[in-house]
N, C-alpha and C positions, 0 to 999 in steps of 0.2 A: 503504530508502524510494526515492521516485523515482514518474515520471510514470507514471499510470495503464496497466497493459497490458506495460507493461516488464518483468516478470518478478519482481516484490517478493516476492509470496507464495509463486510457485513457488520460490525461492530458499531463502526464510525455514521455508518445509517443511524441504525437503531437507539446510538446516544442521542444523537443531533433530534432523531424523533422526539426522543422521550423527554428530552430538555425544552425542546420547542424553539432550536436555530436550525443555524444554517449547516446540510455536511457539503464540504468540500475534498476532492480526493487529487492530490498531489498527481497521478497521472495526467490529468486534464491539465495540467500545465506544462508536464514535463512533454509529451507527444502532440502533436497535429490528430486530433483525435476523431476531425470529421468529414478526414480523408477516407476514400472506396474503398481502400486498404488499409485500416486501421493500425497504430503501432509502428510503422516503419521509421516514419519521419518524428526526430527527435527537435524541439526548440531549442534555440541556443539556450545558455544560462539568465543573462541578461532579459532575454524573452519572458522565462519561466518564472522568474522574481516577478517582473513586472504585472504578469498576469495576476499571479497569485497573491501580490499583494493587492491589486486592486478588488479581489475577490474578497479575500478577508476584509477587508474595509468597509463592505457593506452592511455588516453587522458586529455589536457589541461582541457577542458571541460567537462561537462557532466549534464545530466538529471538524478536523482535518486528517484524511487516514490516509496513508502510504509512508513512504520514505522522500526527506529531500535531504539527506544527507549530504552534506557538500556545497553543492548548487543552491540550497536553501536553508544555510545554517543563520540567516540573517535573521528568521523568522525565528528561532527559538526563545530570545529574550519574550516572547508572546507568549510561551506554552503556561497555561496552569498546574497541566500534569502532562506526563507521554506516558503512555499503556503501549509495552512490547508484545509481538505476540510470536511464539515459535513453534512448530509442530515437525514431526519427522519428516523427512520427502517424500516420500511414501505414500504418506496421507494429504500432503500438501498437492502432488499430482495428482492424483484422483479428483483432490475438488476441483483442480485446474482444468484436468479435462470434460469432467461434468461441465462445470460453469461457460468453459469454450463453445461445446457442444450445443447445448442450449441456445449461447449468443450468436454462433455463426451458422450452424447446422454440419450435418457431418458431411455431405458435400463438399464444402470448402474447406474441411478441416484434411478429410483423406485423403491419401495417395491420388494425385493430378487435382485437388483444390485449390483454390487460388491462397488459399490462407495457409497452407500445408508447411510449407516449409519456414515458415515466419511461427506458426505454434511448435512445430520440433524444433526449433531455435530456442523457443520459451521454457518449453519443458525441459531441454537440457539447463538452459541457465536455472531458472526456477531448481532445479533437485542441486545443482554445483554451489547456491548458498550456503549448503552446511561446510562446504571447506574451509579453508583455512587462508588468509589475504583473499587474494581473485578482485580488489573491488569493495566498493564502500557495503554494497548487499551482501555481502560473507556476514555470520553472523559473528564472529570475531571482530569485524569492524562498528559492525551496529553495536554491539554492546559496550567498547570506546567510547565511541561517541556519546551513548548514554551515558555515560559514566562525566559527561563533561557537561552536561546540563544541569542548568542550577533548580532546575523545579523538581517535584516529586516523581518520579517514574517507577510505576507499575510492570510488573514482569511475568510472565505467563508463559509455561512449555506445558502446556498440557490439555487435551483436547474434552474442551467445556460446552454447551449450548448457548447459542448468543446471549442469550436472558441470563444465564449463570455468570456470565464474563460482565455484563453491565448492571448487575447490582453487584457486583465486585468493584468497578470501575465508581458507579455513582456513589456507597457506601465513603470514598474516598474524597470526594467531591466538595 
């Protein structure tokens, strides 16, 4: 888990790879995610649980990257470890817009896109996690909440190569 654009997913791929389960990414339950408009529509909480616990269910193991801070603290008794991951805004916007750009094309990302105003929404929130409260995503709140988990958690501010950050991660394993 960790702030937007930091590397969660990509990370959370490439253990679940290398391990040989399942990854699963906490967005996919948090949002209706295979709506035309991707992002808008939030699930309730009760939804979100229910999804993602029946997702984890399906294997002994598993890789799980984002945040459910709050809405899915039920699931924490589960964790073996939790790897945080934080990088400047800076650097965390740029991958956001790369990886946007990519997934929607810049069509619908720029000025009169249909996606336009819903990614300058992201981009603002996404860089407003370094503040301070705002929300369980401040990283002040995320690192509370780490701080109340009983398994081991891993901590990262510093910008690595995915392969460096998961024989960091499996090393611990």
């Amino acid at each position: 888990m960790g702030a937007p654009g930091a590397g969660t997913t990509s990370l959370g791929k490439a253990l679940a790879q290398h391990l040989g389960c399942p990854h699963f990414d906490t967005d996919d339950a948090y949002w209706f995610t295979d709506d035309e408009l991707p992002y808008r529509r939030k699930r309730n909480p009760d939804h979100r649980r229910q999804l993602l616990s029946g997702r984890l269910a399906t294997s002994e193991g598993w890789v799980l990257s984002g945040s459910l801070c709050g809405w899915g603290d039920v699931f924490a008794p589960q964790f073996d470890l939790v790897v945080w991951l934080w990088l400047p805004a800076a650097v965390r916007i740029l991958r956001i817009v790369q990886r946007e750009r990519l997934r929607y094309g810049d069509a619908r990302l720029d000025p009169g896109g249909d996606l336009h105003v819903v990614f300058e929404k992201f981009k603002a929130w996404a860089a407003a996690c370094d503040g301070v409260g705002g929300g369980l995503r401040s990283k002040e709140n995320e690192l509370a909440w780490l701080g109340n988990l009983t398994c081991p958690v891993l901590k990262f501010e510093e910008k690595m190569e995915i392969a460096q950050l998961m024989d960091r991660v499996v090393a611990c394993l």
